[in-house]
C-alpha positions in Angstrom: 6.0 58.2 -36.8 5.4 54.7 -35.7 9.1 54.0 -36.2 10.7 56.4 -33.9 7.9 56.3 -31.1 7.9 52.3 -30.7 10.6 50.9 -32.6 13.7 52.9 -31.2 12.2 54.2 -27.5 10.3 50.9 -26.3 12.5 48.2 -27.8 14.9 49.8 -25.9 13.4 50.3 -22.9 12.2 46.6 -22.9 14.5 45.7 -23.6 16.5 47.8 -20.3 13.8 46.0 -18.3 14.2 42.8 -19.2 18.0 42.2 -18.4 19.1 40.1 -15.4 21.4 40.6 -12.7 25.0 39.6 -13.5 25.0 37.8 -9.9 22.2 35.2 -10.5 20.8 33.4 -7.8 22.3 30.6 -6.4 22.1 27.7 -4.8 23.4 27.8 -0.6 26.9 26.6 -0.2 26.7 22.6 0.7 22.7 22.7 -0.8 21.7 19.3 -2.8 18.8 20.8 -4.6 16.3 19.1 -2.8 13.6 20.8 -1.6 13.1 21.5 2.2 9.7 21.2 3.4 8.4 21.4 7.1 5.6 19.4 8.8 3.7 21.0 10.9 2.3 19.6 13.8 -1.0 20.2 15.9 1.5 21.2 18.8 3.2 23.5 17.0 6.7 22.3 16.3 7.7 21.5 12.9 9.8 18.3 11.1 11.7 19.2 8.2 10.4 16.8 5.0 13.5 16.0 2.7 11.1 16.6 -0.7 7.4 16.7 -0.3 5.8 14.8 2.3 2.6 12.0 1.0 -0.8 12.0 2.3 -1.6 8.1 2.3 -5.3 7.9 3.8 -5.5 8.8 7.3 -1.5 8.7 7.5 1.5 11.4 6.0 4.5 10.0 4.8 7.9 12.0 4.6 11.8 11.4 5.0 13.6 13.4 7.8 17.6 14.3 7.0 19.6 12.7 9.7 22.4 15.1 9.0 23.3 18.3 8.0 25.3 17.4 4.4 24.2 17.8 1.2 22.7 14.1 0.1 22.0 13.7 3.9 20.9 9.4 4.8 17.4 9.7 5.2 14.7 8.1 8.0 11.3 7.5 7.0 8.4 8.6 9.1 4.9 7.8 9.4 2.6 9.7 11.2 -1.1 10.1 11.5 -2.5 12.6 9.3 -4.5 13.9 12.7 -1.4 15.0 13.8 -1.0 16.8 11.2 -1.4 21.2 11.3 -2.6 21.0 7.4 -3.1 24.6 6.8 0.7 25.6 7.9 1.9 22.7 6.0 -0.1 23.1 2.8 1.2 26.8 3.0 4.8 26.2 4.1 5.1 23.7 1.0 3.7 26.6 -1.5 6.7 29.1 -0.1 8.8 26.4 0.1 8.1 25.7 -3.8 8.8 28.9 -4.4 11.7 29.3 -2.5 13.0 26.1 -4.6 12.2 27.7 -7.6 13.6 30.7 -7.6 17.0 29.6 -6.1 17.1 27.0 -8.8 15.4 27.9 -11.8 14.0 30.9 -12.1 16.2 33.1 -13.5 17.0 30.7 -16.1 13.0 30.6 -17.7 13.3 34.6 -17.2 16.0 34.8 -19.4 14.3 32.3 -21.9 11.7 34.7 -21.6 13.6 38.0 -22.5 14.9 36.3 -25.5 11.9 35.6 -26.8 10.2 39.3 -26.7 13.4 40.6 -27.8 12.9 38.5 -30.7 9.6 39.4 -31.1 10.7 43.2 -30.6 12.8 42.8 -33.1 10.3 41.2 -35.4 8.2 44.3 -35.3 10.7 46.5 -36.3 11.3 44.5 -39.4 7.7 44.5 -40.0 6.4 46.9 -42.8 2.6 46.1 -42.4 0.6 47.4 -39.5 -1.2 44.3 -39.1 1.3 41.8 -39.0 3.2 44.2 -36.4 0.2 44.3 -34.4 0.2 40.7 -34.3 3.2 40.3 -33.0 2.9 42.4 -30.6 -0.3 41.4 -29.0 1.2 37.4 -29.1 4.5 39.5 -26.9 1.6 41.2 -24.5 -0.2 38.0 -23.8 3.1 35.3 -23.4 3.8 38.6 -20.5 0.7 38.7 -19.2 0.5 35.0 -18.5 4.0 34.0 -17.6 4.1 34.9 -13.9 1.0 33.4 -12.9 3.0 30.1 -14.4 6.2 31.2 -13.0 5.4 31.6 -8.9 5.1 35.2 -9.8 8.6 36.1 -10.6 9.9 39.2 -11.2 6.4 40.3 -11.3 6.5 43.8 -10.9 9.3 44.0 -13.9 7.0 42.1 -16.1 3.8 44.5 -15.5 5.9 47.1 -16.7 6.8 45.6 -19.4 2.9 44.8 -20.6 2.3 48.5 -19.9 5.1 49.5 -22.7 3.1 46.7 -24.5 -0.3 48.0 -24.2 0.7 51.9 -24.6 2.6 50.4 -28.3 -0.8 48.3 -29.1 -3.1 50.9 -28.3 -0.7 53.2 -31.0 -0.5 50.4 -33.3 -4.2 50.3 -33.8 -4.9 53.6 -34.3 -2.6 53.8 -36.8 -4.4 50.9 -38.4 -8.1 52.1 -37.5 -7.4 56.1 -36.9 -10.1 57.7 -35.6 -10.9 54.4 -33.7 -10.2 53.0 -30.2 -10.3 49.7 -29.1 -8.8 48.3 -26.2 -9.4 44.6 -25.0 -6.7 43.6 -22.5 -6.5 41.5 -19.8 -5.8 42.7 -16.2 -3.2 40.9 -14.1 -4.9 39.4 -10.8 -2.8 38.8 -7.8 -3.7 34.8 -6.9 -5.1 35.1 -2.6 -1.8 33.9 -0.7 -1.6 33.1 3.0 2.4 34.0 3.2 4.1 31.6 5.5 7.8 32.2 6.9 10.5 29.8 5.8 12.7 28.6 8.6 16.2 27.7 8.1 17.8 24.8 7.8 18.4 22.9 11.3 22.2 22.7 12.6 23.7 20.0 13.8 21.8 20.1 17.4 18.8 21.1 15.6 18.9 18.1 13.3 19.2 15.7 16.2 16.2 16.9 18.3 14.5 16.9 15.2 14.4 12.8 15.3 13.8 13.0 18.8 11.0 15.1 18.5 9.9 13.0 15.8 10.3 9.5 18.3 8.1 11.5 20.4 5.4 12.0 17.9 5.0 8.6 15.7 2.7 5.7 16.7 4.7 2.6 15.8 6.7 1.2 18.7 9.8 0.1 16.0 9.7 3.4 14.1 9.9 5.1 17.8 13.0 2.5 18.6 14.3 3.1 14.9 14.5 7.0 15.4 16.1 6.8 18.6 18.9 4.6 17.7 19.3 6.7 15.1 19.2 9.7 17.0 21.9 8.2 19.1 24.2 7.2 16.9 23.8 10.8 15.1 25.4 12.2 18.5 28.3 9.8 18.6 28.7 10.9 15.0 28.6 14.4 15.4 29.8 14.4 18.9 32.4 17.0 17.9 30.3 19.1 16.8 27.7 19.4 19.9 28.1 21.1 22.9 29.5 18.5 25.6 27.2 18.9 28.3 23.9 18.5 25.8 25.0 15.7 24.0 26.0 13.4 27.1 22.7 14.3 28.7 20.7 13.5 25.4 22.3 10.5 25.1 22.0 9.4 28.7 17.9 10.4 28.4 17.8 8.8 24.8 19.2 5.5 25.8 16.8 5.5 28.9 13.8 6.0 26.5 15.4 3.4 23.9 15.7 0.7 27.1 12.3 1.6 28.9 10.8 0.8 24.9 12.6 -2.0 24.9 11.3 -3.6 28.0 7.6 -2.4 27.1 8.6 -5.1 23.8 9.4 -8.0 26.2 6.7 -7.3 28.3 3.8 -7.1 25.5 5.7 -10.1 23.5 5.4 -11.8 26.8 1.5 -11.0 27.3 1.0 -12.0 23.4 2.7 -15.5 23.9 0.6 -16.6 27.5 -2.3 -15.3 25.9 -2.2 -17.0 22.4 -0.9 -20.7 24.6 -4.1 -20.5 26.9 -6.3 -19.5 23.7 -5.1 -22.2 21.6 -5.9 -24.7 24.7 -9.1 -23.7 24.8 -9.7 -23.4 21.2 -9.1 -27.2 21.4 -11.2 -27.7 23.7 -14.3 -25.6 22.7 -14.3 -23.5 25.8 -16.4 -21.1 24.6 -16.9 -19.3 28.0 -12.9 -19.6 28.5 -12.0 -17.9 25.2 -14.3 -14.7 26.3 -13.2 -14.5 29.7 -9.8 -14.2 27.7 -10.4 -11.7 25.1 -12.4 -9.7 28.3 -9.2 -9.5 29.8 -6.4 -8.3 27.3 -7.9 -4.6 27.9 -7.3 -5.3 31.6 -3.4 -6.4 31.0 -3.2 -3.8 28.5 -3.8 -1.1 31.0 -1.4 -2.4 33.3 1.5 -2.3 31.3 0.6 1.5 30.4 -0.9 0.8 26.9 1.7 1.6 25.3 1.4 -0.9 22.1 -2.1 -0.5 20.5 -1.1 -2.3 17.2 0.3 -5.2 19.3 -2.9 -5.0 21.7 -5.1 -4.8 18.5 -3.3 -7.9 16.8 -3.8 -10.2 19.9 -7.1 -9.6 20.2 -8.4 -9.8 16.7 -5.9 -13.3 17.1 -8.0 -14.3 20.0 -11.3 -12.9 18.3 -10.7 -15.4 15.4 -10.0 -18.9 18.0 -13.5 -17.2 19.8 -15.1 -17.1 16.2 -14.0 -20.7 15.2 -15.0 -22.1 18.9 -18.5 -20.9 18.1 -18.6 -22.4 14.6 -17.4 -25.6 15.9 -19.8 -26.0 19.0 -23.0 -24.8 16.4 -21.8 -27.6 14.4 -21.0 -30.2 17.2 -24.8 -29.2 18.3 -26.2 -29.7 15.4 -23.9 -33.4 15.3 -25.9 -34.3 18.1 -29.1 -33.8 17.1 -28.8 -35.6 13.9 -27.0 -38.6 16.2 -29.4 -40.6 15.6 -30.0 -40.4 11.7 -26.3 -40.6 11.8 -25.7 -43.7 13.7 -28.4 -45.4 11.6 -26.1 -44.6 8.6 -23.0 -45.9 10.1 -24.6 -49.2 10.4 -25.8 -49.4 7.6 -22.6 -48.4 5.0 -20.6 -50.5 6.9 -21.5 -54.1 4.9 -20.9 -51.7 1.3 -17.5 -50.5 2.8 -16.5 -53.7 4.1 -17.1 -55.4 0.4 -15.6 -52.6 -1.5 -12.3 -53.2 0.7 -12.4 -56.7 -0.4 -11.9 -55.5 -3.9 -8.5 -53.7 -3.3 -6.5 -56.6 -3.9 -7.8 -57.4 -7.4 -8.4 -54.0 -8.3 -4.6 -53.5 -7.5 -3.9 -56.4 -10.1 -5.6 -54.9 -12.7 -4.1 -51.4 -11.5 -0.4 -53.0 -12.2 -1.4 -55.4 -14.7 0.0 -58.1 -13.0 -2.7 -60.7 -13.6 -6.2 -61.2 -13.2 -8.0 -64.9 -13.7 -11.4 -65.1 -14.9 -12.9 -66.3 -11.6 -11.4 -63.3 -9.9 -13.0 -60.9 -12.6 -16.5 -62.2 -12.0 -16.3 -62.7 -8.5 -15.2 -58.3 -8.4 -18.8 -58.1 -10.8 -20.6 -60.2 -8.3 -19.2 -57.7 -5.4 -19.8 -54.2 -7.3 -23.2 -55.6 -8.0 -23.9 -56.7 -4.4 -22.4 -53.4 -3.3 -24.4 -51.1 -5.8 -27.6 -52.4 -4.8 -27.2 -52.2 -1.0 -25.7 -48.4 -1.2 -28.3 -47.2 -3.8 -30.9 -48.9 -0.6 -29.6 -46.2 1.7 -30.9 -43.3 1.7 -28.2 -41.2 3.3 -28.1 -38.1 5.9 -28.1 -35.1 3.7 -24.7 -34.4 5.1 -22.8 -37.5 3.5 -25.2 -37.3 0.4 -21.7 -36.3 -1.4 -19.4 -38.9 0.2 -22.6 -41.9 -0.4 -22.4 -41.3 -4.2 -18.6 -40.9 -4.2 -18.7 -44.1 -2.8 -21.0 -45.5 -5.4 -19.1 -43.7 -8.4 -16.1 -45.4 -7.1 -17.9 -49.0 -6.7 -19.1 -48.5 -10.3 -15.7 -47.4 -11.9 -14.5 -51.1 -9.9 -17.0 -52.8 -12.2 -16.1 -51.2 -15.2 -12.1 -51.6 -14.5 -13.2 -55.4 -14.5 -15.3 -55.4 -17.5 -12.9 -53.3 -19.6 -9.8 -56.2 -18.1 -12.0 -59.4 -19.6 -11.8 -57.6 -22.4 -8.6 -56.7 -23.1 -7.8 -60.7 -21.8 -9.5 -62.3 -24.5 -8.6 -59.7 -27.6 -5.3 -60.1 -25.7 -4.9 -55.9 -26.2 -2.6 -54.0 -24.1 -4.4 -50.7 -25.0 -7.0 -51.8 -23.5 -5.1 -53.1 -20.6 -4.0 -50.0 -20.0 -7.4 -48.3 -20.1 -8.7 -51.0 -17.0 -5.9 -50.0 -15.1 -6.7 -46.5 -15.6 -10.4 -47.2 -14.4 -8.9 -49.6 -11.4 -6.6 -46.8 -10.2 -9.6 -44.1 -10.2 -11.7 -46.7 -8.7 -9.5 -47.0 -5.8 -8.8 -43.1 -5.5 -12.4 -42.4 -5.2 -12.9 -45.3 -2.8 -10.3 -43.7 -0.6 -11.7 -40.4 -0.8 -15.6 -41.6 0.1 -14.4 -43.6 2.7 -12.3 -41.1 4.5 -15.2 -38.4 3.9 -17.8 -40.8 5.5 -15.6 -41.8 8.3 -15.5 -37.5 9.4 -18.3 -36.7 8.6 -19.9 -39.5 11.2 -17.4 -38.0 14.1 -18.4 -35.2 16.5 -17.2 -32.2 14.4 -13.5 -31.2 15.5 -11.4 -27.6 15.2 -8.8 -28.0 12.5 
């Protein structure tokens, strides 16, 4: 019974269902493969996406054929995502996906599908044991059931008739197993909610060209808006041949008018950015304060008068002008707070100036020792005598917090002079060159440090500059 009821009618009526077309679907003449998507924007028009567009935090991303051929050059365009219709572009790319796929690929997983249940088809028949056929047959249902929620819902209605031959042979398959018994546990196919959006065709040669207008129109970046229209111009010398006359001359009269006018809006804000940065830098130098607000008070001002047509070079002068502001404050809070420590200050700069004055008097015999080049006795324990007399009159000082650092840098280095000298009457008198070598390491440290406190003493006893 169960051999003339499933194996010979449903096999072959599956297997009826499940062949394809001999004319599968192809590809448009002149088609890359790529997938066409659309933009949509909060005005309503539309920008064709070569491939899927990029959401990038507040910003989309896509490429925009320039041309009609297959492998067309490509211009990239960034917009803000606020431009951005998100509903009609989220649905356009899911028909657009589907569109792609079924010109491209679906056919080919169908038939990878038929194959496999006529296989398994023809498993059954083999089969001698009810169970094992059952088996088989429910692993057929379920691949059925689930391939065309996985598959855009291909050929959907030929594959719910196939899971209907499918149930109707599992529900005789059990009762021949379990007679007197029904059982049926199979899942229902649900139709995923879809919002169907229309796919527009591919722009022409006109079409393609007021696409990267429109598109000039639309972006925020001054060089991407001059970008697209050169572009767009030189896509109607191109394609001139193809246009009607009277269009393309006008377009590419009113496109080089809007490429100039952009080009003049450059100059003009490059002009504003340059007198503005010279007179903030003079008064940066100058800690003019009250100057360097009136300035950054008044870009808004010549912003407005040229249209505001540049935000991100508007927003880059004054965050430019901000910072000189910023640093103008720092330096006057610290030129303030110079001048009331004056006094402490001055009181230093007296009294380091004996210590300094000796420790310079040590450079030419610290030098000797530096190069080796001879150092008498006398000479070695007259630079003693000095470090000595040095040591005790900076470690008499007790120095403004603010040069605490340079005042024992200063004393490191006198200490390091003494120990150059020591380490030199050494080596003289075991006559060892190792050692030598070791004094004019300390002697070249010594005068390295020396250098370094005394420049650091010397600034930080000035009025506080800008750097």
């Amino acid at each position: 019974m169960f051999n003339r009821s499933f194996a010979a009618v449903p096999v072959a009526v599956i297997a009826a269902a499940l062949l394809i077309p001999a004319s599968s679907a192809r590809a448009a003449p002149g088609d890359d493969g790529a997938t066409r998507h659309r933009v949509f924007l909060t005005d309503g028009s539309s920008l064709v996406s070569y491939g899927e567009p990029a959401r990038v935090g507040d910003r989309i991303i896509f490429s925009i054929p320039t041309a009609t051929t297959p492998n067309p050059p490509l211009h990239l365009v960034d917009l803000p995502a606020a431009r951005v219709d998100w509903d009609r572009t989220n649905r356009y790319g899911a028909s657009a996906r589907i569109a792609h796929y079924v010109e491209t690929q679906a056919d080919g997983d169908y038939l990878a599908l038929s194959n496999d249940i006529v296989q398994a088809l023809n498993d059954v028949a083999q089969a001698t044991e009810p169970a094992t056929r059952l088996a088989i047959v429910e692993r057929a249902r379920r691949t059925l059931a689930e391939w065309p929620s996985n598959h855009y819902n291909f050929r959907q209605a030929e594959v719910r008739q196939m899971v209907s031959l499918l149930d109707d042979a599992i529900a005789d398959l059990r009762a021949v197993r379990n007679p007197g018994r029904f059982d049926l546990s199979l899942a229902a196919f649900l139709d995923p909610p879809t919002i169907p959006e229309p796919m527009l065709p591919l722009p022409n040669v006109q079409e393609s060209i007021e696409q990267l207008l429109n598109a000039a129109r639309v972006v925020d970046a001054a060089i991407e808006r001059e970008s697209l229209l050169v572009t767009a111009m030189a896509a109607i010398d191109r394609d001139k041949e193809a246009l009607p006359a009277d269009w393309a001359a006008r377009t590419r009269a009113d496109t080089d008018a809007s490429l100039q006018i952009e080009v003049r809006l450059d100059r003009a804000y490059q002009s504003l950015t340059a007198r503005t940065m010279t007179a903030a830098n003079r008064r940066a130098r100058l800690i003019d304060v009250r100057g360097l607000e009136r300035l950054l008070r008044g870009i808004p001002q010549r912003d407005t008068a040229l249209g505001a047509k540049r935000p991100d070079a508007v927003n880059a002068l004054v965050e430019a002008v901000q910072a000189k502001l910023d640093l103008a404050r720092q330096v006057q809070l610290a030129r303030d707070r110079w001048a009331m420590r004056a006094p402490a200050l001055r009181r230093y700069r007296v009294a380091i100036r004996m210590p300094l004055d000796l420790f310079s008097g040590l450079k030419p015999a610290l030098e000797n020792i530096k190069s080796l080049s001879g150092s008498t006795s006398a000479t070695l324990a007259g630079t003693q005598r000095a470090v000595a007399r040095i040591v005790r009159l900076a470690s008499a000082l007790n120095p403004p917090d603010e040069l605490a650092a340079a005042h024992a840098l200063l004393v490191s280095a006198v200490q390091m002079a003494g120990t150059a000298a020591q380490i030199r009457r050494e080596a003289t008198i075991a006559g060892d060159i190792a050692r030598a070598w070791d004094a004019s390491s300390a002697a070249a440290g010594a005068l390295m440090l020396g250098a370094k406190a005394r420049s650091d003493i010397q600034a930080l006893l000035r009025p506080p500059q800008l750097r």
